[in-house]
Every structure is written in C-alpha cells, then in structure tokens.
C-alpha positions in Angstrom: 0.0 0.0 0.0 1.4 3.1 -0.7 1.2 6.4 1.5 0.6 10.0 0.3 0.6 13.4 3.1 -1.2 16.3 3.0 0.0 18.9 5.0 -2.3 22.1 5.2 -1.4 25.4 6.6 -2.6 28.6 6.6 -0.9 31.1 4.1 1.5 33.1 6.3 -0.7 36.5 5.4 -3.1 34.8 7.0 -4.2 35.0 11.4 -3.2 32.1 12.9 -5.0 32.5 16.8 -3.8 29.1 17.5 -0.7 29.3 16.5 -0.8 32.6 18.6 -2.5 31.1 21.4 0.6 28.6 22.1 3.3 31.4 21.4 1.9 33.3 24.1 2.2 30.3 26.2 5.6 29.3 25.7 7.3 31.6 27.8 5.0 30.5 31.3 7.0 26.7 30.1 10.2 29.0 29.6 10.5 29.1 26.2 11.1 32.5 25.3 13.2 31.8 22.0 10.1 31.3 19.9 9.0 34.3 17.8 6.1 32.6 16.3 4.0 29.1 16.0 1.6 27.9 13.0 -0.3 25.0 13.4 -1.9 23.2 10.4 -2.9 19.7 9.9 -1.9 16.1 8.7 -3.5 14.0 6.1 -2.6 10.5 5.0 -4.4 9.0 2.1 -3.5 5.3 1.2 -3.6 4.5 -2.3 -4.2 0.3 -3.2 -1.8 0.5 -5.3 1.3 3.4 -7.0 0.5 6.4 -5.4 -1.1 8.9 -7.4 0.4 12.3 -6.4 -1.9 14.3 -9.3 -4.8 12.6 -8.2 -3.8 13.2 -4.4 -3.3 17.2 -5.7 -7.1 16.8 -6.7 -8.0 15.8 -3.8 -6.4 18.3 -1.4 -7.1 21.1 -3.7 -11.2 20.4 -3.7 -11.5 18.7 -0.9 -8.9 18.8 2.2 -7.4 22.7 1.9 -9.5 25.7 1.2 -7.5 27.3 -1.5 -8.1 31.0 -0.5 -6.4 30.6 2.6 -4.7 27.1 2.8 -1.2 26.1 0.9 -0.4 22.0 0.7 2.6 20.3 0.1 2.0 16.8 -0.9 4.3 13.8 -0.6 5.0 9.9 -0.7 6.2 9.0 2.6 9.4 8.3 3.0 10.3 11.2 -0.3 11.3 14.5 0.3 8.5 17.3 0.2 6.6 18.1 -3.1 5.2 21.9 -2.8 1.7 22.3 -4.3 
C-alpha cells in the first residue's frame, strides 16, 4: 500500500490564533526563543496501489485545503516534500 501526506497550513498572510495562542504560552514553560508558531494539519491517504500524487493534488485542492487561505505540500512517505 502506498502512503501520500497532505499537510495544510494557513498562508502566512493569514491569522493564525492558534498558533498565537501557544506562542503566548511558551514563555509560562520557559521558552522564550520562539517568535512565532503555525499549526496546520496532517492527512494520510492510502492508495491500493502506486501512489497517485496528481490525483492526491485533486483531492487536497477540492476537498482537504481551502484554496483561499490554505497552501499544501504533498508527498509519498518516506520522499522528500513536493510543494503544491
């Protein structure tokens, strides 16, 4: 079976108040190096067979990542990133 991520993150112009949320926490753990967090999300489709990367793009691009204010990278696991 082969293994295809999606990772999804807001564009950088774009508010991340998560992200936000745990910079402004890190320094009450002691972490005052950090100037800034994003947090997106993780996607693993399993294809039956090759992995499909275009039909993976297709996916992400209607279905898993708004386009207006999400970028994707795509990739086979165990490759090095492909940017969308």
């Amino acid at each position: 079976m082969a293994r295809v991520v999606v990772d999804v993150m807001l564009k950088p112009e774009i508010l991340d108040p998560q992200g936000q949320a745990v910079a402004n926490a890190l320094p009450r753990l002691g972490v005052t190096d950090v100037s800034s967090v994003r947090i997106g999300r993780r996607i693993e489709i399993d294809f039956t067979g090759e992995p499909d990367l275009n039909r993976a793009r297709e996916i992400a691009d209607k279905l898993l990542a708004n386009p207006v204010i999400e970028d994707f990278e795509i990739r086979v696991e165990g490759a090095s990133a492909e940017v969308a």
